[in-house]
C-alpha positions, 0 to 999 in steps of 0.5 A: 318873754319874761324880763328880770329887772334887778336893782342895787340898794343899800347893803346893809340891808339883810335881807335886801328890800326892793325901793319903789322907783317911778321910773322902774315901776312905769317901765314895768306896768308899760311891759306888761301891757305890752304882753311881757312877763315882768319880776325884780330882784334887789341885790346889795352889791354883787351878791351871786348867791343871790343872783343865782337865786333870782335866775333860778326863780324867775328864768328871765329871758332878759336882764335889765339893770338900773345903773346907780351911784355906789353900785357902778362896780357891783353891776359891772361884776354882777353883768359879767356874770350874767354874760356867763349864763348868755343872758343879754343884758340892757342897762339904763338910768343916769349913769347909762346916759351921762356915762354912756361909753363906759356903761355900754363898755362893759362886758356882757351889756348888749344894748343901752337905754339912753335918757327916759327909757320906758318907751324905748324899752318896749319897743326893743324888747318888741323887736327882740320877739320879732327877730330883731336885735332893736338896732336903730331904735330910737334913744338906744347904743346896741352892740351888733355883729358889725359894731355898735350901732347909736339910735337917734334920740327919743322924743320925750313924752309930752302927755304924761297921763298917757302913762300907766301909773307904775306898778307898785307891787312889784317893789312889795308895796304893801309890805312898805305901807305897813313898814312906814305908812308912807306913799310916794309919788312923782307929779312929772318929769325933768326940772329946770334947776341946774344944781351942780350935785345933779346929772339934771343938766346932762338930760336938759342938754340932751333933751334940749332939741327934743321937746319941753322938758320939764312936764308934768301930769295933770291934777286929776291924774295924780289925784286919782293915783293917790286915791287908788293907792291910799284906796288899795294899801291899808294904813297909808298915812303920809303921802310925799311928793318927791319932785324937787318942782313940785311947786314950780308951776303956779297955776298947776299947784293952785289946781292942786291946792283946792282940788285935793282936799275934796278928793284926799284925806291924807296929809302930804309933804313936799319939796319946794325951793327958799326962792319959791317961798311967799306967805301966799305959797306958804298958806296955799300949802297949809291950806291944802293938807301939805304939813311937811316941807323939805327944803335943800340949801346945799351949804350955809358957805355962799361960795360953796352952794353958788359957785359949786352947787349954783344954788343961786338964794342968799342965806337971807331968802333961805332963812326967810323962807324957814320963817315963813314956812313955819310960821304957817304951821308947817314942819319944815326940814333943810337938807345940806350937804357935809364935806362939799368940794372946797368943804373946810372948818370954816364952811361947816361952822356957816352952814351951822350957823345958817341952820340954827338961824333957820330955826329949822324943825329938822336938818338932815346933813348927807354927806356928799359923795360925787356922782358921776357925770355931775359938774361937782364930780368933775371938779374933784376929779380935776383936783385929785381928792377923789380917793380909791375909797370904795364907792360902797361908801355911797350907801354907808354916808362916808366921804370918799374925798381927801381934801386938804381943807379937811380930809374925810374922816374929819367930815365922817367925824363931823357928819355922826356928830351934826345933831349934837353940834348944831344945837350948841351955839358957835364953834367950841363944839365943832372944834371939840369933834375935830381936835378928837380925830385929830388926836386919834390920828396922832396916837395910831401915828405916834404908835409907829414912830410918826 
């Protein structure tokens, strides 16, 4: 049996490049030992020339897809071509699971993983060589010739070094070493914040009977990874953790800390939360090869990253942390988010103005799209900004939200021009990008009489 993984990415990118996935990588390396065959193609939306390239290549028996924010429709078009070609279909990921009655709706989807998925996978792909349909597999929804048929939920995997490590070629590894001399890895699995931008909390309610959720693997375990993979692709030179609680567990990243020097000669960064910081942490870190921490504050408006995004730290915390962060030597970069829900001029000049105060090395403003199944989702379709916008918009950083407080092409305005504004002190510059897009407005309207 042979399993064709496909993965949506960024379309812009020509021709499309496979991104390394945790997730899809430990699926893969765990089929394999499991005696099936195993490729992946990326795909930049529905693109059926390159699907048919793919199919032509590979000859899968199955299809397997990795259902992701701004590329909803393009699966749906690309599944219904693959039930043309009678390929059974299996979606997973984060949509499958906090959508999943519209992600087993759609036409040619035979069977849905619901949450992590990898050991699930096996073993209905195991029923399909014995002659089954994997109906009653547990964390599965399997269409049958009598009707959908709903597994119970899987148990999450508590010992996290029985996992293979994923297989990293299967994204061309090697390719991305020599492109970026960056390496990634993941530590462990779930988190116990509960942002209102993330499906976190979806998975913490569905996991909530089924184990500890929050795991994670030991430090000889990752370490070896690290090892192994800085060992086998020349020309790592950066290694990143990308947990979002990577320094959640004190007595697990005190381990960390003295152990990998000794065994780990490249420097890495990571994430920690401002509420995490202490000069302690700070030199434990430092200490420890880390030189870059990435911190994510959401918005410098209060109301916007507590009551919107429960990002429960106050500007003082988030600022005292970039201090102290740096003041231990290590680069530190905000991550907030342009065009929130509620977003407005006002809310734009407090997250400058938070920014400037944090003396950050480097901001990096996103916009925000809201993903599905997220409580920030939720509250903008109750509000109607959602517009009919493209959800391609994901990939190209644009806003799909029409708010009255400020419509999307003041956000896109405001998001190309983030650089330039935060290094000018106080709102003259903000308003200068703003009062542009409010004149260009006016002209296209004036050209019709408006």
């Amino acid at each position: 049996m042979k399993v064709l993984i496909l993965q949506f990415v960024d379309p812009r990118q020509t021709p499309p490049r496979p991104v390394f996935s945790q997730s899809l990588g430990t699926l893969a390396a765990m089929l394999k030992a499991d005696g099936v065959g195993v490729c992946l193609a990326a795909l930049g939306g529905f693109r059926m020339d390159l699907l048919k390239s793919a199919l032509d290549l590979h000859r899968p028996d199955v299809v397997l897809i990795d259902l992701v924010p701004g590329s909803i429709s393009a699966a749906h078009r690309t599944i219904a071509a693959l039930g043309q070609q009678h390929l059974p279909v299996i979606v997973c990921g984060k949509y499958a699971t906090c959508r999943p009655e519209q992600a087993i709706s759609i036409p040619g989807a035979k069977t849905l993983l619901v949450g992590e998925y990898d050991e699930t996978c096996v073993e209905v792909l195991r029923a399909w060589r014995n002659g089954q349909d994997g109906a009653g597999v547990a964390g599965t929804w399997v269409h049958t010739s009598g009707g959908l048929v709903k597994g119970e939920l899987r148990k999450l995997q508590t010992n996290l070094d029985s996992l293979p490590w994923p297989d990293r070629d299967l994204f061309y590894f090697r390719q991305h070493i020599q492109a970026t001399g960056e390496a990634a890895f993941v530590v462990g699995r779930g988190c116990p914040r509960w942002c209102g931008h993330c499906v976190n909390d979806w998975y913490m309610d569905l996991y909530a009977d089924a184990g500890p959720y929050t795991r994670r693997r030991s430090v000889d375990n990752v370490l070896a990874e690290v090892a192994d993979v800085t060992g086998r692709y020349e020309g790592v030179q950066s290694v990143t953790f990308l947990d979002h609680s990577f320094a959640a567990d004190g007595d697990w990243l005190a381990q960390f800390a003295q152990a990998y020097p000794r065994r780990c000669t490249v420097p890495y960064q990571c994430h920690v939360p401002p509420d995490l910081v202490t000069p302690d942490l700070a030199a434990l870190l430092r200490g420890s090869l880390c030189r870059g921490v990435t911190m994510h504050i959401g918005s410098g408006s209060r109301f916007i990253r507590e009551e919107i995004y429960s990002i429960g730290v106050s500007n003082e915390q988030i600022i005292r942390a970039c201090h102290t962060l740096r003041a231990a030597g290590l680069h530190v970069t905000a991550e907030t988010f342009i065009g929130s829900p509620y977003e407005s001029e006002i809310t734009v000049e407090e997250t400058l103005s938070l920014l400037r105060q944090t003396n950050v090395d480097e901001a990096r403003p996103k916009v925000f799209f809201p993903v599905p199944g997220t409580r920030a989702e939720e509250l903008c379709a109750e509000n109607g900004w959602i517009s009919g916008r493209s959800e391609e918009n994901f990939w190209l950083g644009h806003s799909v939200l029409d708010m009255p407080s400020m419509p999307a092409a003041h956000i896109d305005a405001v998001a190309e021009r983030f650089e330039q504004v935060l290094r000018q002190p106080g709102s003259t510059s903000l308003r200068k990008v703003l009062d542009k897009v409010r004149n260009r407005r006016r002209g296209v309207w004036g050209l019709f009489g408006r």
